[in-house]
NUVOFI-632412 format. One record per residue: x, y, z of N, C-alpha, C, CB in turn. Coordinates in nm, 2 decimals. Atoms other than C-alpha are relative to their C-alpha. Glycine has a CB too. Example, Ala and Ser with C-alpha at 12.3 -4.5 7.8 and 13.67 -1.06 7.14 Angstrom:
REM NUVOFI-632412
neast_nnorth_nup_caeast_canorth_caup_ceast_cnorth_cup_cbeast_cbnorth_cbup
0.09_-0.12_0.00_1.23_-0.45_0.78_0.09_0.12_0.00_-0.10_0.00_0.12;
-0.09_-0.11_0.00_1.37_-0.11_0.71_-0.08_0.11_0.08_0.04_0.05_-0.14;
//
This chain:
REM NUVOFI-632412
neast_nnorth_nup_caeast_canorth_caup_ceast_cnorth_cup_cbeast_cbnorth_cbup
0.10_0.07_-0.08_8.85_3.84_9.74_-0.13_0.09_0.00_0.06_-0.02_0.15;
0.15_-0.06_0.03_8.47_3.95_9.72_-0.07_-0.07_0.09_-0.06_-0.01_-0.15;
0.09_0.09_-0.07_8.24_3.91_9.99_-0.15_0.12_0.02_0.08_-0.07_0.18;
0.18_-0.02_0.01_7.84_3.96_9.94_-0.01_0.02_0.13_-0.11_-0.13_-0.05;
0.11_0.02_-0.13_7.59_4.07_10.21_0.00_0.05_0.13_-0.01_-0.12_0.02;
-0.12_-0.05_-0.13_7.84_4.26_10.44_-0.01_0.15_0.03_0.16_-0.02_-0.04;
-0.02_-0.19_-0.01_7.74_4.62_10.55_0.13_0.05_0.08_-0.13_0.07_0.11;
-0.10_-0.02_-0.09_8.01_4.66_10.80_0.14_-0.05_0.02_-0.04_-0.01_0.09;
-0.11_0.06_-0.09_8.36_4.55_10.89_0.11_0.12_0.08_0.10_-0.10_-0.12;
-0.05_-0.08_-0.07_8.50_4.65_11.13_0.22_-0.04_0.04_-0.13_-0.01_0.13;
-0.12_0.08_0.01_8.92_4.65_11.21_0.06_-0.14_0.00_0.05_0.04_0.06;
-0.02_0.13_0.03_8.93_4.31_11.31_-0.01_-0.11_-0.10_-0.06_-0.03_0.06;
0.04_0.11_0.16_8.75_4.16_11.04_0.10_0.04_-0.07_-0.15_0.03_-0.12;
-0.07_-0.04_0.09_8.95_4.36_10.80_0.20_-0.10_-0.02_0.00_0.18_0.05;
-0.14_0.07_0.00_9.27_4.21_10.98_0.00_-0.18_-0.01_0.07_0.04_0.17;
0.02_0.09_-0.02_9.13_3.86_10.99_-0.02_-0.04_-0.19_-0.11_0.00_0.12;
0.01_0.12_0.12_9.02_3.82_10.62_0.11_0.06_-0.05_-0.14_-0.03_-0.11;
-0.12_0.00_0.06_9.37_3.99_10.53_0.09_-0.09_0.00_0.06_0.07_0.03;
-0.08_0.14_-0.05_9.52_3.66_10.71_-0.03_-0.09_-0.07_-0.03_-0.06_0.14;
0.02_0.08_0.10_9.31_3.44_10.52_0.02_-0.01_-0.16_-0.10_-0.01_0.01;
-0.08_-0.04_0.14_9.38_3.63_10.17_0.13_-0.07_-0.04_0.03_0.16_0.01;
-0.17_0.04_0.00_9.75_3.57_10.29_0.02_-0.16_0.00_0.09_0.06_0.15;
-0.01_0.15_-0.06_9.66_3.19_10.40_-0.06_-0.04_-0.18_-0.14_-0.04_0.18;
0.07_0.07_0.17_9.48_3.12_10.03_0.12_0.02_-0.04_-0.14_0.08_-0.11;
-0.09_-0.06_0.07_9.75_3.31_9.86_0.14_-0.17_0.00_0.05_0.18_0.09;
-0.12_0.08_-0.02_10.04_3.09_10.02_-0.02_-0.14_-0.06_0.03_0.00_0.14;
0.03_0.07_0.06_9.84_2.78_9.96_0.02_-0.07_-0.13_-0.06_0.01_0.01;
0.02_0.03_0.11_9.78_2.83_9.62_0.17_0.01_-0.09_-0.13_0.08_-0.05;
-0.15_0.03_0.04_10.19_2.90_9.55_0.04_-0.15_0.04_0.10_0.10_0.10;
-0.05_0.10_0.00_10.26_2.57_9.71_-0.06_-0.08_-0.05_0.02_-0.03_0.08;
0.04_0.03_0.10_10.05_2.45_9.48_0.03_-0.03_-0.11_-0.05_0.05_-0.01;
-0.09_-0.04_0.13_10.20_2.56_9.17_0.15_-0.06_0.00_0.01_0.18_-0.01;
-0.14_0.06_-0.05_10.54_2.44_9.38_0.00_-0.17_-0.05_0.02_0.01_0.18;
-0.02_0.16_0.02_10.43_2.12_9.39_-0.01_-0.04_-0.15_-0.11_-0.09_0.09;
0.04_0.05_0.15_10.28_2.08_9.05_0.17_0.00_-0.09_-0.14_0.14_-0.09;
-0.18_-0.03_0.05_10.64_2.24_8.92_0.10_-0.14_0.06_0.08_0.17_0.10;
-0.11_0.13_-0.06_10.84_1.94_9.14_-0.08_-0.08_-0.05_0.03_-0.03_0.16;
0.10_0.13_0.09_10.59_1.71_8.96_0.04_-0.02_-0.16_-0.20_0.06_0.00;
-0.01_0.02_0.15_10.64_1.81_8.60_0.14_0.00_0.00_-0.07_0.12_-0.09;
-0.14_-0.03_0.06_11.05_1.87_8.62_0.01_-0.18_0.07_0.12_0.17_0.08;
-0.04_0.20_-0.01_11.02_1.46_8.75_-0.02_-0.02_-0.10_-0.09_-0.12_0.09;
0.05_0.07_0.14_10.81_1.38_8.48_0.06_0.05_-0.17_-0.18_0.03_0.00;
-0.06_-0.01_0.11_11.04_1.57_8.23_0.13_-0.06_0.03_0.00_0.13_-0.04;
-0.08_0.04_-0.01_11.36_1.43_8.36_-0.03_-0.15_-0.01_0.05_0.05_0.11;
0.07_0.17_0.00_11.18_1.06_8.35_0.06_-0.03_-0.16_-0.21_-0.01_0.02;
0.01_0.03_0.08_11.13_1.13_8.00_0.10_-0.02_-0.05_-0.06_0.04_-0.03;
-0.11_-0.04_0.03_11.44_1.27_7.91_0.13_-0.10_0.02_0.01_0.12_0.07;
-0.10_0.10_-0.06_11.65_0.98_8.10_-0.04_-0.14_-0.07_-0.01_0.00_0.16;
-0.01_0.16_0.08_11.46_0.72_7.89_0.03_0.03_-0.15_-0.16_-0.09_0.00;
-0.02_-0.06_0.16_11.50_0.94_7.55_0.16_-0.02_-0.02_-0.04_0.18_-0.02;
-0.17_-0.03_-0.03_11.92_0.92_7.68_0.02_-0.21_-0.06_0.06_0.07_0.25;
0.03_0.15_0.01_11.84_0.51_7.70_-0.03_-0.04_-0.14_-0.11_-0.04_0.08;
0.05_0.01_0.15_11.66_0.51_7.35_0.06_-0.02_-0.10_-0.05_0.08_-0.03;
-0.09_-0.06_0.09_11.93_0.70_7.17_0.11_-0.10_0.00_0.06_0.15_0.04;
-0.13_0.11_0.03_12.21_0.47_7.31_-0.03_-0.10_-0.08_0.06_-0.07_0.13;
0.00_0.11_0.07_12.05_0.20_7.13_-0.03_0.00_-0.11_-0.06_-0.08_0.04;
0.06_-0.03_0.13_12.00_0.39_6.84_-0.10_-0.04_-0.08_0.07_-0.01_-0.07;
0.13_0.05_0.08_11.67_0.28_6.72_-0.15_0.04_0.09_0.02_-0.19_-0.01;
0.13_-0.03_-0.08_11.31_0.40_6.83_0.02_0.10_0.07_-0.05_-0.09_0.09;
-0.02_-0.12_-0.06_11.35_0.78_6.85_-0.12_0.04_0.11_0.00_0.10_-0.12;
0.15_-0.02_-0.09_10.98_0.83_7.01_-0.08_-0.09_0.07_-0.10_0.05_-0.06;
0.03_0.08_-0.07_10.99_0.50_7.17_-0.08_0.03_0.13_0.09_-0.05_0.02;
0.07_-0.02_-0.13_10.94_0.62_7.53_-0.18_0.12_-0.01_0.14_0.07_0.11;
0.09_-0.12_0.01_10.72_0.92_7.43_-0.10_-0.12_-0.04_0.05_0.15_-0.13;
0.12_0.13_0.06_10.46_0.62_7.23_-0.04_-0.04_0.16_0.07_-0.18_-0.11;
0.05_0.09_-0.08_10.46_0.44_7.52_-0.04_0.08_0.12_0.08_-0.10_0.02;
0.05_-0.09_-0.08_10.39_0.71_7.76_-0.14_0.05_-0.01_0.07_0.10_-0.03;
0.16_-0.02_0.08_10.04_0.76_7.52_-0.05_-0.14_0.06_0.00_0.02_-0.21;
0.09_0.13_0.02_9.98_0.40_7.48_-0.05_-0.08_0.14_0.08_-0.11_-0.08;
0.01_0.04_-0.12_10.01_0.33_7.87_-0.12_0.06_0.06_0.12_0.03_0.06;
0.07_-0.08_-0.09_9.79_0.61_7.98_-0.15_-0.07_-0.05_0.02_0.17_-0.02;
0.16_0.06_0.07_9.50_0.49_7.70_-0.04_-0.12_0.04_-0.01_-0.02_-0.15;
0.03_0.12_-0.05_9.52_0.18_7.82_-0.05_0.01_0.16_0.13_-0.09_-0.02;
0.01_0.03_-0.16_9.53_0.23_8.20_-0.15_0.05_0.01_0.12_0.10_0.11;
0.14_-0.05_-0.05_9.20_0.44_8.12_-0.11_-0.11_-0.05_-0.03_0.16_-0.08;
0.04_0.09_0.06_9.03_0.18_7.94_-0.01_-0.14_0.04_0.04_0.01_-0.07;
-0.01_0.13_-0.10_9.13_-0.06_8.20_-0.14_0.01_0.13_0.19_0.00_0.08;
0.13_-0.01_-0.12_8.87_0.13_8.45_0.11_0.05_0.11_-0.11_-0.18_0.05;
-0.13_-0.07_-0.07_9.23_0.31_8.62_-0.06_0.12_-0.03_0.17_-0.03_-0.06;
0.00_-0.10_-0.04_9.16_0.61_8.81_0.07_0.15_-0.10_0.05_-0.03_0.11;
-0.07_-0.07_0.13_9.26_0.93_8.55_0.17_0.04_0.15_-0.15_0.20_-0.10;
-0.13_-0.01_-0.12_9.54_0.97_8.89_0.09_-0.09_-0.06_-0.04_-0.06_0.17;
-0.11_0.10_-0.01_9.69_0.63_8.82_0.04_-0.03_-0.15_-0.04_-0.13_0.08;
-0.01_-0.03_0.12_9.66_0.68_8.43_0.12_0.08_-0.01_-0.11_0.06_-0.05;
-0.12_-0.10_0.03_9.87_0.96_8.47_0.12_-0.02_0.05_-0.03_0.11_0.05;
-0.14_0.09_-0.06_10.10_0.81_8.72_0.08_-0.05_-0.08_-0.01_-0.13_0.08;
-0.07_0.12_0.12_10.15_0.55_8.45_0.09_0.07_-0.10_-0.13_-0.08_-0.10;
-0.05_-0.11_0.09_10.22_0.81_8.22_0.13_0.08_-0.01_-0.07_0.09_0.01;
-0.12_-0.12_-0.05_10.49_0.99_8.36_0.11_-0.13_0.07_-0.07_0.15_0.17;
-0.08_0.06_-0.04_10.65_0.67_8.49_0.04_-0.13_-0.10_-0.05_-0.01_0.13;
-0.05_0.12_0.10_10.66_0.43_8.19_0.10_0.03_-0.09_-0.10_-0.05_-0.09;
-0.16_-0.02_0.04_10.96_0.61_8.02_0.07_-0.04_0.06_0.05_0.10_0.00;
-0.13_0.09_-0.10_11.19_0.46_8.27_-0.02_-0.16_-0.01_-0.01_0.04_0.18;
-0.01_0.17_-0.03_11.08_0.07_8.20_0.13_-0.01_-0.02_-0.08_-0.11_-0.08;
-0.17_0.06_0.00_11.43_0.03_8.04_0.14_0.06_0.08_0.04_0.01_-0.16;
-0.14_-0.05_-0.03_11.67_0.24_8.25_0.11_-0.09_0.02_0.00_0.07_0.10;
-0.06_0.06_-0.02_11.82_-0.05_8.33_0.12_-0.03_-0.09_-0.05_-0.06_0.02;
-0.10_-0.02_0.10_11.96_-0.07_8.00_0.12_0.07_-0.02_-0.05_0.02_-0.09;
-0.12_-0.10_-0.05_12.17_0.20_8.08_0.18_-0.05_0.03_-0.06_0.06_0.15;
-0.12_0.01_-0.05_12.43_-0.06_8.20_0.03_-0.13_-0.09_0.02_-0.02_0.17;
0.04_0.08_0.10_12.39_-0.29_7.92_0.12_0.01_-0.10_-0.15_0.05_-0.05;
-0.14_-0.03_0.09_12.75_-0.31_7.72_-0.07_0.00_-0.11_0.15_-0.11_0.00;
0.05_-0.03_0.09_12.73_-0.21_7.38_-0.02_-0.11_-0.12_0.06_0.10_-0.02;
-0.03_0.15_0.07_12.84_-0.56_7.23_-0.11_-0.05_0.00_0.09_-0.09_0.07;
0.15_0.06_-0.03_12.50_-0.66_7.36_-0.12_0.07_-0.03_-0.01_-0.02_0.13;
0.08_-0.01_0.02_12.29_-0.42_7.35_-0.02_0.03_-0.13_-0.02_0.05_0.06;
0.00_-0.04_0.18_12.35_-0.31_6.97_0.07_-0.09_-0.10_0.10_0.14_-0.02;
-0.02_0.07_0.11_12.42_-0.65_6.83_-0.07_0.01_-0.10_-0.01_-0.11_0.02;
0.07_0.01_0.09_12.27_-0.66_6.51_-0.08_-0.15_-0.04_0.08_0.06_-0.08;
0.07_0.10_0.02_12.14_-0.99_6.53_-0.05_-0.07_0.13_0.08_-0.09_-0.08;
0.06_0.13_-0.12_12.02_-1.31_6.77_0.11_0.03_0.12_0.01_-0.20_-0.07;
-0.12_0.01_-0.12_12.21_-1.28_7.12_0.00_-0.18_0.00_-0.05_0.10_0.20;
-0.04_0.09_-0.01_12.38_-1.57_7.20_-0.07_-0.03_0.19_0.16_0.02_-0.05;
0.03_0.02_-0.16_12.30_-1.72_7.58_0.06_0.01_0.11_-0.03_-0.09_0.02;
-0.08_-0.07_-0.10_12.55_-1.58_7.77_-0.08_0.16_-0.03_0.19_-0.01_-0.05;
0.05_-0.09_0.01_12.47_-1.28_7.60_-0.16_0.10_0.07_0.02_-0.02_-0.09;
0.14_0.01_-0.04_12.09_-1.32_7.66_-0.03_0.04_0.16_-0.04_-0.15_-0.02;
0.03_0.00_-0.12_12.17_-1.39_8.01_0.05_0.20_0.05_0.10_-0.14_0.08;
-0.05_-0.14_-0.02_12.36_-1.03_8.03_-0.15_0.09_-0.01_0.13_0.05_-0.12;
0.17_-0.10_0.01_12.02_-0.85_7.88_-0.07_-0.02_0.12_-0.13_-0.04_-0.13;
0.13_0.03_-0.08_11.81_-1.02_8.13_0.04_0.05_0.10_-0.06_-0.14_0.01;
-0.04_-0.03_-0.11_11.98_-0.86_8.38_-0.09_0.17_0.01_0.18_-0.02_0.01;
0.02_-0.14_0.04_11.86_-0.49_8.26_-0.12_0.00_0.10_-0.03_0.05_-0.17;
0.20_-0.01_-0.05_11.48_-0.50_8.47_0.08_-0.01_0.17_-0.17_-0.21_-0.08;
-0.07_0.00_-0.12_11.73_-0.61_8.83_0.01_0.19_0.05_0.16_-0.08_-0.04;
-0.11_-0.09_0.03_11.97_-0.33_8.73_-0.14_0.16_-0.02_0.12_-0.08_-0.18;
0.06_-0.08_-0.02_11.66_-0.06_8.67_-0.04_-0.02_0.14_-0.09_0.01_-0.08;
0.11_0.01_-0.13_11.46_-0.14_8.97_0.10_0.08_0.13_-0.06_-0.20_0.03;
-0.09_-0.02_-0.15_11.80_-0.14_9.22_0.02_0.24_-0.05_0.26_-0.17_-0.02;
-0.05_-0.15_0.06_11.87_0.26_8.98_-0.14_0.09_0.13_-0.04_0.02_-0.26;
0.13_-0.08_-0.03_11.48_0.39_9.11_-0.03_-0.07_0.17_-0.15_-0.03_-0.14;
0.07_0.05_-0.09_11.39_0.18_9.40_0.03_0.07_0.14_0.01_-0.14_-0.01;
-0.03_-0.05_-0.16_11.50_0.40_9.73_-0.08_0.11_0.00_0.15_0.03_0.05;
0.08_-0.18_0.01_11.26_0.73_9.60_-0.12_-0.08_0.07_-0.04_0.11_-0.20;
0.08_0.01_-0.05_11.00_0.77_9.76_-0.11_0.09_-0.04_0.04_-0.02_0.09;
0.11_-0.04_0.09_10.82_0.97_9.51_-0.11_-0.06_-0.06_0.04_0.04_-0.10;
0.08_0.05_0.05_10.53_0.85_9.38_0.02_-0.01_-0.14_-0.10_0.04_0.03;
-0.04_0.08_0.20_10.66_0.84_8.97_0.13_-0.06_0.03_0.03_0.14_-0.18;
-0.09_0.09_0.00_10.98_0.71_9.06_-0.02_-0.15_0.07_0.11_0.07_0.05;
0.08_0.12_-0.05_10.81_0.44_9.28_-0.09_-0.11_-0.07_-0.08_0.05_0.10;
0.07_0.10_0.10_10.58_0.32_9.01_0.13_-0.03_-0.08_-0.13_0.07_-0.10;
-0.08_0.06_0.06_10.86_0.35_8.76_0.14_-0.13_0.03_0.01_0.09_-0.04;
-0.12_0.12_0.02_11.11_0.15_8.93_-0.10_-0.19_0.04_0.17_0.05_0.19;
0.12_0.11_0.03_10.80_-0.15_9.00_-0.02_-0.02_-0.21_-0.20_0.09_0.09;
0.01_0.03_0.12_10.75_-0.10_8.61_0.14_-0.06_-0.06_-0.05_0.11_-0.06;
-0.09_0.08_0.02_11.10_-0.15_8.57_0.06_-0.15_0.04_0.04_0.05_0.01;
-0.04_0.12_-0.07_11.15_-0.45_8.74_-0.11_-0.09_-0.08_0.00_0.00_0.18;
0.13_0.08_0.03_10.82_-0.61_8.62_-0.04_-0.04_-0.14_-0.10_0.08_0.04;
0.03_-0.02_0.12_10.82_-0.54_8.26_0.00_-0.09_-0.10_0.04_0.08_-0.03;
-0.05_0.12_0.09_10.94_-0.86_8.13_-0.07_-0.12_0.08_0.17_-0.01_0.00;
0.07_0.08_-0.06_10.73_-1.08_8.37_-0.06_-0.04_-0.10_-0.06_0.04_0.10;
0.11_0.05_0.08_10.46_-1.28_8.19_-0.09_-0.07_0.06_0.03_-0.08_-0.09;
0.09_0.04_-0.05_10.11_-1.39_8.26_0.02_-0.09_0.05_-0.06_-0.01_-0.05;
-0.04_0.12_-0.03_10.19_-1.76_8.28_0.10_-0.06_0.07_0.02_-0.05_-0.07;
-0.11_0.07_-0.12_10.46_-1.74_8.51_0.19_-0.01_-0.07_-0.08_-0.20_0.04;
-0.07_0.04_0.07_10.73_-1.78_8.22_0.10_0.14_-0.02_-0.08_-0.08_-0.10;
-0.07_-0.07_0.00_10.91_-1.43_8.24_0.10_0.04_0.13_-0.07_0.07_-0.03;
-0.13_0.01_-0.10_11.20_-1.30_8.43_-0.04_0.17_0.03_0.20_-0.07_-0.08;
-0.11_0.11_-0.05_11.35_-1.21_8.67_-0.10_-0.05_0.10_0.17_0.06_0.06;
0.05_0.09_-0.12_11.15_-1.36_8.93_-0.16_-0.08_-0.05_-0.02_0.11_0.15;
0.11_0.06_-0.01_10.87_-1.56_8.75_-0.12_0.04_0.03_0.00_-0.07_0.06;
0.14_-0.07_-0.07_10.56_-1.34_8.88_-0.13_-0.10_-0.15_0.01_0.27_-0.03;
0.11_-0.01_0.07_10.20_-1.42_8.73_-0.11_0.03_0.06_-0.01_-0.09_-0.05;
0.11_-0.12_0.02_9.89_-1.30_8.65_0.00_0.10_0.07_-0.12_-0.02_0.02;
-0.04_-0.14_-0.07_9.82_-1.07_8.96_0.07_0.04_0.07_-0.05_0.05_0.05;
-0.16_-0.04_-0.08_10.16_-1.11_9.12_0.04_0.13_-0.12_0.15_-0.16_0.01;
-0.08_-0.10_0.09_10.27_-0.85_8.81_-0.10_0.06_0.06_0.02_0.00_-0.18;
0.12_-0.12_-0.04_10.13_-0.53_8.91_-0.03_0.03_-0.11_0.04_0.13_0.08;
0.06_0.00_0.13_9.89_-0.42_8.67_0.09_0.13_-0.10_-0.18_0.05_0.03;
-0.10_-0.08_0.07_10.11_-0.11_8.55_0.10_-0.06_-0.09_0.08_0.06_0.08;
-0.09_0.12_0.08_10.37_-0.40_8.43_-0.06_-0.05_-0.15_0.01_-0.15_0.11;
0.11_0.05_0.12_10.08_-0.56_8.25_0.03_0.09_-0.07_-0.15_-0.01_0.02;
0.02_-0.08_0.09_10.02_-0.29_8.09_0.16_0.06_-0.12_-0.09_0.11_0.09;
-0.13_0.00_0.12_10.35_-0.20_7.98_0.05_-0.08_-0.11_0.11_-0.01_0.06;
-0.02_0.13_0.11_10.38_-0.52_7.86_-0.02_0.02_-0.15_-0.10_-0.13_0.04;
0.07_0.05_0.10_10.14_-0.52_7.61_0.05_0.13_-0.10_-0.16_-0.03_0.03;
-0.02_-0.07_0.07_10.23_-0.17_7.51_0.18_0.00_-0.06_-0.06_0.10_0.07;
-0.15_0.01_0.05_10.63_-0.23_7.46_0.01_-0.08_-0.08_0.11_-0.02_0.08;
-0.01_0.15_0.12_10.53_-0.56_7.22_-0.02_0.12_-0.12_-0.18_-0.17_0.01;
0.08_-0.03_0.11_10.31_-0.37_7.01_0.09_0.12_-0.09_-0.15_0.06_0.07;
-0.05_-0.04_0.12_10.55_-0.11_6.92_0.16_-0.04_0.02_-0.03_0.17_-0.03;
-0.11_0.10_0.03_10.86_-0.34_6.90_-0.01_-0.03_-0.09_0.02_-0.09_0.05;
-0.01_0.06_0.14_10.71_-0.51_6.64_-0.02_0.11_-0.09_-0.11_-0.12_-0.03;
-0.01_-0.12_0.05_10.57_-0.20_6.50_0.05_0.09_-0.07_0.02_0.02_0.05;
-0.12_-0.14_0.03_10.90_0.00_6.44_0.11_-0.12_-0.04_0.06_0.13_0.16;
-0.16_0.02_0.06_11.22_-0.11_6.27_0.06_-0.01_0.16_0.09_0.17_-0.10;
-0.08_0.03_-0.07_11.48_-0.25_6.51_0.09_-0.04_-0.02_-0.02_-0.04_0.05;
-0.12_0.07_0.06_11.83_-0.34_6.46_0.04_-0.13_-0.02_0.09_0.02_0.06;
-0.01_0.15_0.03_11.77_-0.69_6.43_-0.13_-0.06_-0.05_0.04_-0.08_0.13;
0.13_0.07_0.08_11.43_-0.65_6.26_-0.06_0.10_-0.09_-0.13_-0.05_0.09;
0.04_-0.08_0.07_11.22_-0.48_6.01_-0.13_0.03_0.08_-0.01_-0.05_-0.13;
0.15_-0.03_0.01_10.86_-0.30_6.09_-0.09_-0.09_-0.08_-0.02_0.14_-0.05;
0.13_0.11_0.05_10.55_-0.57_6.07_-0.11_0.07_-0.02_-0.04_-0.11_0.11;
0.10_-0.03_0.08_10.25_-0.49_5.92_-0.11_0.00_0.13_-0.02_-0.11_-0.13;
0.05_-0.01_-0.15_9.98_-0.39_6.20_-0.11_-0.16_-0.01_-0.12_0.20_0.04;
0.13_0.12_0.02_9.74_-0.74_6.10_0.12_-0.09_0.06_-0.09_-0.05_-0.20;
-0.09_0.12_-0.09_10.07_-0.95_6.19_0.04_0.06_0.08_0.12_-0.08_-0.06;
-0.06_-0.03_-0.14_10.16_-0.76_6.47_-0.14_-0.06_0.12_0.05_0.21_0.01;
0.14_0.06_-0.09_9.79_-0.82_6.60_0.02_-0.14_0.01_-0.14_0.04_-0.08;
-0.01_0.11_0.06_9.79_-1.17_6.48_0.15_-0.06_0.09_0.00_0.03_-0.17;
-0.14_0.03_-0.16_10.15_-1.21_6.74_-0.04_-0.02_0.11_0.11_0.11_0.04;
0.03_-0.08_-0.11_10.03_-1.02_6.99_-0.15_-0.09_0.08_-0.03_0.16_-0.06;
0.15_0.09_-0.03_9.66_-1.28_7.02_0.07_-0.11_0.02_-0.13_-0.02_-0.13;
-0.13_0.16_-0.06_9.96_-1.59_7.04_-0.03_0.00_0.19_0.26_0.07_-0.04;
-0.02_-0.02_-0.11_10.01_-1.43_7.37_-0.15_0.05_0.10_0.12_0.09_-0.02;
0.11_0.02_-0.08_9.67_-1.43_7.54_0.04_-0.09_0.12_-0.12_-0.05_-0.08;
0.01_0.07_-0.09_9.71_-1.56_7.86_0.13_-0.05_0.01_-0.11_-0.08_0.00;
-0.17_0.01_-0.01_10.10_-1.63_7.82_0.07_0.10_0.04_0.07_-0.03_-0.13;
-0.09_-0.12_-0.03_10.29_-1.33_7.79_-0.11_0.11_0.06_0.08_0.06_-0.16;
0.10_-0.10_-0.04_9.97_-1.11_7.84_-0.11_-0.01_0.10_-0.05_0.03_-0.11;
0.13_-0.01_-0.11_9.69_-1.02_8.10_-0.09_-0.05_-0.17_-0.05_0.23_0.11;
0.12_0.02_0.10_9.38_-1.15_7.83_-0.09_0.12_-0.02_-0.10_-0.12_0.04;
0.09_-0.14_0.07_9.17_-0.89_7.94_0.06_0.16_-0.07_-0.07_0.05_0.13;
-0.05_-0.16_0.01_9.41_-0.58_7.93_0.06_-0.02_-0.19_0.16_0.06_0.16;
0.00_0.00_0.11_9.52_-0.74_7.60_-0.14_0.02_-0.12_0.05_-0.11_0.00;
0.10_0.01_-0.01_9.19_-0.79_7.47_-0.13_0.17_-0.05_0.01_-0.06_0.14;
0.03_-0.15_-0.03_9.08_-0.43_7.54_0.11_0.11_-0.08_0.01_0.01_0.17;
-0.08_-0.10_0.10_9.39_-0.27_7.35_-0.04_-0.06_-0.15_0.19_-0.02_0.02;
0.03_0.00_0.12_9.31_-0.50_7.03_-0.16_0.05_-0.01_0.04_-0.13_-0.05;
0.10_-0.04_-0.01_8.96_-0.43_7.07_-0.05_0.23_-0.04_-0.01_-0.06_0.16;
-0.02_-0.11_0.05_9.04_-0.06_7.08_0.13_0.05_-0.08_-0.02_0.07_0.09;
-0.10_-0.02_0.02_9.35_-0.04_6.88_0.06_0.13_-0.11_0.03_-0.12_-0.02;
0.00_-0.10_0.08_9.25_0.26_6.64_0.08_0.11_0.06_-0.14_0.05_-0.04;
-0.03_-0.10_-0.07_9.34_0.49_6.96_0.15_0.01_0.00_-0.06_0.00_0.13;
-0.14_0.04_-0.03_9.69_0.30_6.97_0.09_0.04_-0.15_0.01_-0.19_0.04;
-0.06_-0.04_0.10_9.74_0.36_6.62_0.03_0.10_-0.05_-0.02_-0.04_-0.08;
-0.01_-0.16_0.03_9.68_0.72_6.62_0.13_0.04_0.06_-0.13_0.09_0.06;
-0.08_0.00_-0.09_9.92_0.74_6.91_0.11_-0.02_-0.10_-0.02_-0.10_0.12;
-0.15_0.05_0.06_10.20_0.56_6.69_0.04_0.07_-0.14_0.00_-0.17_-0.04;
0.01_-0.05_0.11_10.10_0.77_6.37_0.04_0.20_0.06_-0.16_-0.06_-0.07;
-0.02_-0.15_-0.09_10.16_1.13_6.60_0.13_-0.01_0.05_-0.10_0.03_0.13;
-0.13_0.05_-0.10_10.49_0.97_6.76_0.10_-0.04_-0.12_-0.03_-0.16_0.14;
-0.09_0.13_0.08_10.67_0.82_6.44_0.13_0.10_0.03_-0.04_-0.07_-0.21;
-0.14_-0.01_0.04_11.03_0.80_6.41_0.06_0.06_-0.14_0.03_-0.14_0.01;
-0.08_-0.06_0.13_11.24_1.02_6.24_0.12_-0.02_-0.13_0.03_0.09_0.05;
//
């Protein structure tokens, strides 16, 4: 501590700014505390959707992509670099739900059937009920992203029908980023599309599956999305 302009102190002072020394000091540990309980969430987040990933053996750096592609978007949306980051740390968990997802289903290798179908669609319930009692702020967004993630503009997604700004915008945004590298990447019931027909899909869904603008604004910038997917590939 350094203080200018001071001929004198006398014991008091001395004992008074030793209190404040001690009063900064402590501060700036719980500081560092909190930041530490911040990052071991946001690595257990990751880690718990990387566990999710693996079971379905396909899309090693799935969550990690979409952890990028969420944030670039949320900034680009005119989202606070706060809620960017939020986003960030809480979009690895859209699928935990999957977690309870039998393997018959989740690792068919082809078309589910409509029983089946109905079983998947359960996964976005089944996350939301996993996260929804924290009262953290990344488990609070992520279990809203989980629940939401399958919604669609038009009203036409599950499980509860939401549209436009009934989806919270985080959802949105997931949305657009879990299409893009779906088609993207190899999947057990598909091959990797070429980025002109994944674009060329992805414009289908203007105002259906997608927000227009937040769509709009990713193809618009989509060099930043591709770098993202070219730094993240699968091994």
């Amino acid at each position: 501590l350094y203080m200018d302009g001071i001929d004198k102190i006398d014991d008091l002072d001395k004992k008074l700014i030793d209190i404040f020394a001690i009063n900064v000091g402590v501060a700036f540990e719980n500081l560092l505390l909190s930041q530490e309980v911040e990052d071991t969430q946001s690595e257990l987040i990751l880690r718990l959707g990387d566990v999710v990933e693996s079971r379905s053996k396909e899309a090693a750096n799935h969550v990690k992509r979409m952890a990028e592609y969420c944030s670039q978007l949320a900034l680009l949306a005119g989202l606070p670099e706060y809620e960017a980051d939020l986003l960030r740390r809480a979009s690895p968990m859209h699928d935990i739900g999957k977690i309870a997802i039998p393997d018959a289903v989740l690792l068919k290798p082809g078309k589910l059937d409509d029983e089946e179908w109905q079983v998947m669609r359960q996964h976005p319930t089944i996350g939301h009920q996993i996260l929804a009692n924290s009262e953290r702020p990344i488990l609070k967004a992520a279990s809203v992203i989980a629940l939401q993630h399958h919604e669609k503009y038009d009203g036409s997604g599950y499980p509860a029908n939401l549209k436009q700004d009934e989806i919270h915008i985080f959802a949105r945004i997931v949305a657009i980023a879990d299409v893009f590298d779906a088609l993207s990447h190899a999947r057990c019931y598909k091959t990797a599309w070429p980025l002109e027909e994944v674009l060329a899909e992805m414009r289908k869904g203007a105002a259906k599956h997608f927000d227009p603008h937040l769509l709009q604004l990713f193809i618009d910038n989509v060099d930043i999305f591709v770098k993202v997917k070219d730094n993240w590939k699968d091994n």
